[in-house]
N, C-alpha and C positions, 0 to 999 in steps of 0.2 A: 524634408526629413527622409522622403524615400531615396530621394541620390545620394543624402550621405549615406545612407545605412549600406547600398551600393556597392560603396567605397568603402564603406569599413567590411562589409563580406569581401570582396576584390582584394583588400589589403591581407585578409586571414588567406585567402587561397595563395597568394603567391608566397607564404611567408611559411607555409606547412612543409613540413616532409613526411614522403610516403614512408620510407621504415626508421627516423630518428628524427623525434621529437624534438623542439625547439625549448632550451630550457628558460625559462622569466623567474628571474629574483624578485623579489619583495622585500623591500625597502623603503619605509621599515616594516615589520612583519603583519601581514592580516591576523584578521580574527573570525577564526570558522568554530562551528560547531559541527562533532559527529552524529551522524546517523544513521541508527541504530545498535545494536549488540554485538559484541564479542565480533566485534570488526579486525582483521588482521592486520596488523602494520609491516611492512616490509623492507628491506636491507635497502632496494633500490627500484626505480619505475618500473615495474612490472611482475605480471603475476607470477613468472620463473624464480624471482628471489626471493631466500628463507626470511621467513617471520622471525621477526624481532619480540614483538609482542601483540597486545591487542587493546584496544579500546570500545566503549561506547558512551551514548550520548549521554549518562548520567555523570561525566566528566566536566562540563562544562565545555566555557571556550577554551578555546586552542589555537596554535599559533601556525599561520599557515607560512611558510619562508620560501617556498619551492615552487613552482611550477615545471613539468613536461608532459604535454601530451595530457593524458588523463588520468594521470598521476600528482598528487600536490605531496611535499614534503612537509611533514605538520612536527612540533615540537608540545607535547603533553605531561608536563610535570617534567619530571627525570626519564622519561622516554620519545623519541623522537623517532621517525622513520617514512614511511610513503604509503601511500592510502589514496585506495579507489574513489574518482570523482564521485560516485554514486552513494559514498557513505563520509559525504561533507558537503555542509552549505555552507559557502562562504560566499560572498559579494566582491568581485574581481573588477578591479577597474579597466575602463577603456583603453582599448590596446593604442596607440600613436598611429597615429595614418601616416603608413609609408608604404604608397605607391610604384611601384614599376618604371623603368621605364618606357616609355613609349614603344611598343611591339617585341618587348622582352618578357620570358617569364623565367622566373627562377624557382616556380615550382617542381620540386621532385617526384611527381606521380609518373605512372608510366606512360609514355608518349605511345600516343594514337596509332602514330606512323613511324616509321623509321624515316631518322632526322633528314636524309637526304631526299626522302620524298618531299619533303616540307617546304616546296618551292611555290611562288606565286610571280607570276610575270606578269610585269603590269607595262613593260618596255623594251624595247629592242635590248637592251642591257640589264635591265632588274631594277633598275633606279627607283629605290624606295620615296623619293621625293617629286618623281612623278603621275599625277593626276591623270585618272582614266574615268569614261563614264560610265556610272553603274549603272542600267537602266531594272535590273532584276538579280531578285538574291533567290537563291535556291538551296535547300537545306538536305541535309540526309542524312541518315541513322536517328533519329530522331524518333521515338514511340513512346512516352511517355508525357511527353508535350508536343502539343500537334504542331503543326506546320503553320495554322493561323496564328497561335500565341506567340510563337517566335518573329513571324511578321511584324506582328505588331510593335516587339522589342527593335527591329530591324528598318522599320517604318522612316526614321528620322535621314537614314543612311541611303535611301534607296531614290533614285530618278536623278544623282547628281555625282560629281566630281569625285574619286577617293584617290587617296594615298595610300602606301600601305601601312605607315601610321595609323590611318584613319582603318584600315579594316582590322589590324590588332585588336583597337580597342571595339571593334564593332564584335570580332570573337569575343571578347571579356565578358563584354554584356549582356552575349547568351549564355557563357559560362556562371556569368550570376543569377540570372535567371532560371537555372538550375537550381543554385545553391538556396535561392530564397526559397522554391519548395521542398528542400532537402533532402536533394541529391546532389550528396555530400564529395563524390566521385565525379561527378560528370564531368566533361573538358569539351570545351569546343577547338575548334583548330579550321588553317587554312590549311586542303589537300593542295596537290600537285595540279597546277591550271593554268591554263592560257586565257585570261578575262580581256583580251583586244577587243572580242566581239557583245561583252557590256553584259556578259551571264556571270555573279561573282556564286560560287561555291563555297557552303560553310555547311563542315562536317561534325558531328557530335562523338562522341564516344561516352556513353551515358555511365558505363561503370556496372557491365552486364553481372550478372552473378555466375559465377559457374559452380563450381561442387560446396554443397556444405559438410561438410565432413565432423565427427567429435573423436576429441583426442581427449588424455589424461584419465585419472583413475577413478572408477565411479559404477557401481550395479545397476546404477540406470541403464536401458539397452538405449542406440544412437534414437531411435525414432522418438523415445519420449524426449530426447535432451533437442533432438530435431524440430520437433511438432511445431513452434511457436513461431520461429523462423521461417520455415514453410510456409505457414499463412500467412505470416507479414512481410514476406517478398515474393509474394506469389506474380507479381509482375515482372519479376527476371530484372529487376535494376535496385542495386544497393539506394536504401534511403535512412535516414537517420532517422525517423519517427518508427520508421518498421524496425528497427535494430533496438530502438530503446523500449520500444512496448513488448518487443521477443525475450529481450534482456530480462526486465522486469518479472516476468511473466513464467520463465525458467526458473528465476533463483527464488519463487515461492513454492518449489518443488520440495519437499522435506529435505531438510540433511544433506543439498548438493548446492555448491557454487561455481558459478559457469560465470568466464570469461571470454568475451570475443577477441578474435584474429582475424585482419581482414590481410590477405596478401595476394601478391599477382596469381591467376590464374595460368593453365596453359596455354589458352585462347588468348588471341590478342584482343586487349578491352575487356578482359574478365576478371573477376575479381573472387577468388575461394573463400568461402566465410568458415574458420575453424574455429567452433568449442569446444573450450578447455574446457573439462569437467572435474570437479572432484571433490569425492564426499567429505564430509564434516562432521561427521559425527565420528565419535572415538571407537566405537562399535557400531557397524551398519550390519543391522540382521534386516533392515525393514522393517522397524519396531520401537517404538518407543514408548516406555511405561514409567508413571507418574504415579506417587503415593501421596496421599493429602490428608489431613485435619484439620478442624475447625470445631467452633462453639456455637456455630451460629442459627445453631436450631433454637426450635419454642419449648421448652417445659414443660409444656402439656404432651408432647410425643418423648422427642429425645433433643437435649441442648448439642451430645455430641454429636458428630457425624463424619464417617471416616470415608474416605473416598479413594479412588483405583479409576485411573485412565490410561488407555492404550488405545494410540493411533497406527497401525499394519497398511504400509506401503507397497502395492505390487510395480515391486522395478520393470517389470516388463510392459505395462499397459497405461501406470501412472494413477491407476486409482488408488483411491486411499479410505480405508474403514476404521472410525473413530468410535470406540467402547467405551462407556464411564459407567460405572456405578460406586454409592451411594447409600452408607448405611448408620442407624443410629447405635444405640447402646443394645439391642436388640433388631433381628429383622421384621419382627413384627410392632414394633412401634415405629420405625420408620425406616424408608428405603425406597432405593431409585435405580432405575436403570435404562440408559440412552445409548441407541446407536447409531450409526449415520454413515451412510455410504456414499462418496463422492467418486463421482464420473466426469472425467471430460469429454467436452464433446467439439469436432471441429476442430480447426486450429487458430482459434481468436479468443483461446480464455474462456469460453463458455462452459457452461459443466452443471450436471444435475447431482442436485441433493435429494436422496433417500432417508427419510428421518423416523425412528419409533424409540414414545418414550413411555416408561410404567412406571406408575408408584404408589406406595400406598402409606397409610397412615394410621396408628391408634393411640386414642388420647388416654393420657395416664393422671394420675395423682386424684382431685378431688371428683372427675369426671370419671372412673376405670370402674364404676358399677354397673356405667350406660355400655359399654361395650361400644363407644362411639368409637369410627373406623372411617376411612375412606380409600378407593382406589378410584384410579385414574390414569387413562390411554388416549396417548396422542401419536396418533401416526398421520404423514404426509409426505409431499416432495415438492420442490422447487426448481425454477432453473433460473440462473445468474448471467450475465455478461455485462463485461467489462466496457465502458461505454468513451470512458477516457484514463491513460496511462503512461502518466510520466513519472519522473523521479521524486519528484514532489508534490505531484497530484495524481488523484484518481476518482473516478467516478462508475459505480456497480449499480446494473439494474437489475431487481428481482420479480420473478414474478412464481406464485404457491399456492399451494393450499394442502390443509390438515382437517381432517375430521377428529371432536375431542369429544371423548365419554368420563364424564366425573359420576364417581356412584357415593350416596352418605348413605350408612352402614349403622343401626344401631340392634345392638340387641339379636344380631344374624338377620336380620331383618332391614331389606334395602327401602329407606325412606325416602331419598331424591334423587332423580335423575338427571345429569346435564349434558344433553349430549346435541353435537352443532357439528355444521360444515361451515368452515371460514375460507375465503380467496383474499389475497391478498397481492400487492404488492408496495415494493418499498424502492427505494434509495437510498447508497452508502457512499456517501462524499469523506477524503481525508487528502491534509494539506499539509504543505511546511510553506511557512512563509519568512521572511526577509526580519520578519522582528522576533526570530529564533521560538517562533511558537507551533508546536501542532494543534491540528482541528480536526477531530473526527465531528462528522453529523451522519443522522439517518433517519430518515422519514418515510413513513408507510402511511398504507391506508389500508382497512379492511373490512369486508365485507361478508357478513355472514348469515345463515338462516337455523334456529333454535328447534329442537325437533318436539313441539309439546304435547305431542301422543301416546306418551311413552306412559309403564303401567305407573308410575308414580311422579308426582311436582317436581318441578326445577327449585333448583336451593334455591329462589327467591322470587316474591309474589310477585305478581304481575309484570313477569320481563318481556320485553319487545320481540316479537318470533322472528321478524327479521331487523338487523339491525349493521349498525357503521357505525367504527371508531378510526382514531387518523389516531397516530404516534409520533413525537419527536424524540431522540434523543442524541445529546449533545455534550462534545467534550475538548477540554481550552489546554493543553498545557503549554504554559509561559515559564523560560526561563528568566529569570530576574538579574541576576548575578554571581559568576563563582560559581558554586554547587547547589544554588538554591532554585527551587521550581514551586509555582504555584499553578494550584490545578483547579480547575470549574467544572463543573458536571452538573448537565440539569436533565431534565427528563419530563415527560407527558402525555397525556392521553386526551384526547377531548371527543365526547359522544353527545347526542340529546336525546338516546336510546336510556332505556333501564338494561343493567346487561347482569347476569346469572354468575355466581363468583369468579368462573376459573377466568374468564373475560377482563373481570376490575380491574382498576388500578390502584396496587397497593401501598401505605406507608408505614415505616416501625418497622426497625432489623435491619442487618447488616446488608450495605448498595441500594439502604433507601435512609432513614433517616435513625443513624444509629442512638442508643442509649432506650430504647425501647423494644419489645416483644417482636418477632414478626408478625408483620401483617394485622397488626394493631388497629386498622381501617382499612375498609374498604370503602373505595367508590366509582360511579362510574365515568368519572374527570377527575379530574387531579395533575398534580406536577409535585417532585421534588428538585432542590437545588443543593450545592455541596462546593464548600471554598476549601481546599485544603494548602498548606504551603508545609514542604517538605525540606529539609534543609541538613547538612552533615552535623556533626560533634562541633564544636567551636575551639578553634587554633588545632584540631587535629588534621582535615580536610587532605592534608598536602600528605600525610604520614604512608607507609606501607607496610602494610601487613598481608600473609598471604602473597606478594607479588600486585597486591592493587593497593590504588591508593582506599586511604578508610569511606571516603563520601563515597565509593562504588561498592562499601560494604555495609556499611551503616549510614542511614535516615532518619532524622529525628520528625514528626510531624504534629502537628495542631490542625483543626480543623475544625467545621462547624455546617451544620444541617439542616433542613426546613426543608417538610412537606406537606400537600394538604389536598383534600379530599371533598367530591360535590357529589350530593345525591339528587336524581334527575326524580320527575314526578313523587315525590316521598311520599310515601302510605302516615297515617297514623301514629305517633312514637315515633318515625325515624330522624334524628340528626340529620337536616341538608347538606352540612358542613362539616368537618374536623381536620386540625392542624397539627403539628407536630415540629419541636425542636429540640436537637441535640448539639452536643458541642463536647470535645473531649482532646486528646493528646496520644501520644504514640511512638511507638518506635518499630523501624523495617531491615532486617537483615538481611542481604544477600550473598550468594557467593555465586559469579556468572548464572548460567542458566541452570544451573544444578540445585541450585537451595534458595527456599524462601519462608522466611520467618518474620510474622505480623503479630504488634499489641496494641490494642488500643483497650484506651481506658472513657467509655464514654459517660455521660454524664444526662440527664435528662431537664431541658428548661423549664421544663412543666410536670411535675412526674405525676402518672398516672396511680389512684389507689390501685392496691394490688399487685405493681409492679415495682421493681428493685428501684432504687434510690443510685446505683451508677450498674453498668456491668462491665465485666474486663472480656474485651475479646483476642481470643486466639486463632491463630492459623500459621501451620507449618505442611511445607511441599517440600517434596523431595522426588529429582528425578534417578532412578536409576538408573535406566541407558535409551 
């Protein structure tokens, strides 16, 4: 397995060209799916030509016909065009092993040397079919793989007879030796030598970096568009893992997409790495603000709640300040407000969150003679990096902590106090895989100390002063067929602590188990689970409206819910256990990233006395700019 694979990297090298791509038909045509939004499609391979139109993945399959370079030409309904490898998976079959011949390359990269240097005399004449002895091989420009790994590749060749057949292919085989740890540039070559005396010389040219430079239009200044690159070639030799984790790692920059160029340097063996930059957004003030509603408040504060978010991008420095607040039918029945300040730091994707969030609460209808109330402060910070990054995987490690103060408020009079220091750390795993599925997971764990000295009790008797809970949460989408997607979502908490409410884990209300109240239970374990499958109109799917087709405008969905809830040590009176199941139907609007409109009608398995018999929920977003 490892010498074919050899041979099939040997076969891609000699078969590339440095600035014109290799074009592959498909016949008859694959089947990819897009990924992600409002993806461009373009006239022709590359990012210089006008958009035709746009796609994303809530399209379905699609028809891949083209390949050049990293570029494939897809046909999607009544629109066709070219689209970046990075926002298609498709499964491309093995390319045909075809070989070279024998001490020929027909690769178009730029040569090491100037061709007339490119001599090797192994005979009074040059006679490539005469055998010389090699008694030692000797390497140079080589810094990125030492001198003994190369040995080792060179080992089979050394202490006997060669031709210069036989030393071609001994070149090749440090040039894949390159290529397997992807250094995707590197070339080895025979210099200009006299080997009578049984010293053979093999020269690298690894594929040095010289200027990064950014081109195209965009209010980012070059450093930030710079930054990630930097760090992932900070070894001075182009590699494909540092290119794609720099890639990646840029275009989650607000509102700018960057595309790389690699072309000859000044320097000979140098390679300038140019990013195109250019923003995406129809308006770039460094700003973007979001209006929202929903219903999905409790009745005892406010059912409605109206909400305002703005994220402020500093083009110069790359940080970003994220604002949301959060309000009911009143500010004094309910209301929220978060802000959050991210930093990068380094150049490896790492970056600190700065987080403060306040809220408060007063309860209305048959309870509004108690003057019941609550506020609540959580401020902290974290720092994040990126642990693995690819195109279709990734892996984030966090590491935090937040102090929380909860106050219950009756009558102007503060009855309980909750107030804790928590450390935490977590894990964010997401994936695309081969059977056209995403996977998000993430798991934490955390550890906290309960402050019970405070002038009044904790909302609840006898909680643990110091305590641990660990978190899962987990989510499947599958596309099935066509335009339809099924989605899994589960979620969980598991402690053997008693924990004080803002801690629990909650079930009832909309992202836990709809068709009931929030927060319906509490406890201190628990998990909820959620099947939902989403699917277009029927015989419409294909139709256009708007310039999209109707399934990237309209979703019809059904779904179903279960969660349930453990109480640790129980006092006297309290339920160990409680469950919950809902199950209802729906429909989801969109228009691109600009508008989003949500109904669902849920329905309760079990309905609770006191609580409604189905509830209809709403929610409309709307971006401004």
């Amino acid at each position: 397995m490892r010498m074919l694979s050899r041979l099939l990297i040997l076969a891609l090298i000699v078969t590339t060209s440095w600035d014109v791509a290799i074009a592959e038909i498909f016949e008859p045509p694959l089947e990819g799916t897009v990924v992600g939004s409002q993806i461009n499609l373009r006239r022709g391979p590359g990012p210089e030509t006008p958009v035709v139109g746009q796609v994303d993945d809530a399209i379905g399959f699609v028809q891949v016909m083209e390949n050049q370079g990293d570029w494939f030409f897809i046909g999607a309904g009544d629109l066709e065009g070219w689209i970046f490898k990075d926002y298609l998976l498709v499964e491309l079959p093995l390319p045909p092993l075809s070989l070279p011949e024998p001490g020929v390359s027909e690769t178009e990269l730029p040569e090491p040397v100037e061709a007339e240097e490119q001599v090797v005399q192994v005979g009074p004449e040059g006679n490539d079919q005469i055998a010389v002895p090699i008694r030692d091989i000797r390497f140079s420009g080589n810094t990125v793989i030492s001198t003994k790994d190369l040995e080792a590749v060179a080992k089979d060749f050394q202490g006997r007879e060669l031709t210069l057949e036989e030393m071609s292919e001994l070149v090749d085989l440090i040039t894949i030796a390159y290529q397997e740890r992807g250094y995707i540039l590197a070339r080895a070559f025979l210099p200009k030598q006299d080997i009578q005396d049984g010293v053979l010389e093999i020269a690298v040219m690894e594929g040095n970096v010289g200027k990064i430079e950014v081109t195209g239009k965009t209010h980012y200044s070059d450093r930030v568009i710079k930054r990630y690159y930097e760090g992932q070639l900070e070894d001075g030799v182009i590699r494909e893992q540092g290119l794609e984790k720099a890639l990646i790692l840029t275009n989650e920059l607000p509102n700018v997409k960057t595309d790389v160029i690699l072309k000859k340097g000044e320097e000979t063996g140098d390679v300038d790495v140019v990013l195109n930059a250019k923003d995406t957004s129809w308006l770039t003030l460094g700003m973007d603000l979001n209006f929202d509603y929903n219903n999905y408040g409790s009745p005892l504060t406010s059912q409605n709640r109206y909400g305002a978010a703005m994220n402020v991008v500093d083009h110069k420095f790359g940080t970003e300040l994220f604002l949301r607040g959060v309000t009911g039918d009143n500010v004094e029945d309910s209301s929220l407000f978060l802000a959050n300040y991210t930093i990068p730091v380094l150049n490896y994707g790492t970056q600190i969150d700065l987080g403060y969030l306040t809220g408060n609460y007063l309860v209305g209808q048959s309870l509004a003679d108690l003057g019941f109330n609550g506020r609540t402060t959580i401020f902290g910070g974290k720092v994040s990096h990126p642990l693995i990054i690819k195109r279709n995987r990734s892996l984030k490690f966090t590491l935090g902590y937040d102090h929380k103060d909860a106050k219950t408020v009756i009558q102007d009079q503060v009855t309980n106090i909750d107030e804790l220091d928590e450390a935490f750390i977590s894990f964010d795993y997401e994936s695309l895989d081969r059977f056209l599925g995403k996977n998000l997971f993430s798991i934490s764990a955390n550890f906290g100390k309960l402050d019970l000295f405070q002038s009044q009790p904790p909302t609840r008797q006898n909680p643990n002063e110091h305590f641990e809970r660990y978190t899962l949460n987990a989510l499947r989408i599958q596309k099935l067929f066509g335009y339809t997607n099924l989605i899994l979502r589960g979620a969980g908490q598991v402690t053997n602590d008693r924990l004080v409410a803002i801690e629990a884990f909650v079930i009832g209300g909309y992202g836990t188990v709809r068709g009931f109240d929030p927060a319906t239970y509490l406890g201190d374990s628990g998990y909820t689970l959620s099947a939902e499958i989403n699917f277009p109109p029927p015989l419409l799917a294909e139709k256009i409206l708007f310039n999209q087709k109707v399934a990237q405008l309209v979703q019809l969905a059904a779904w179903f819910d279960h969660g349930q809830v453990y109480i640790n040590d129980p006092l006297p009176g309290e339920v160990t256990e409680n469950y919950l199941d809902g199950y209802g139907f729906g429909i989801r609007l969109f228009y691109k990233d600009r508008f989003t409109f949500r109904y669902d009608y849920a329905i309760p398995y079990r309905q609770i006395p006191g609580q409604s018999a189905a509830i209809n929920y709403f929610l409309f977003s709307v971006k401004a700019f």
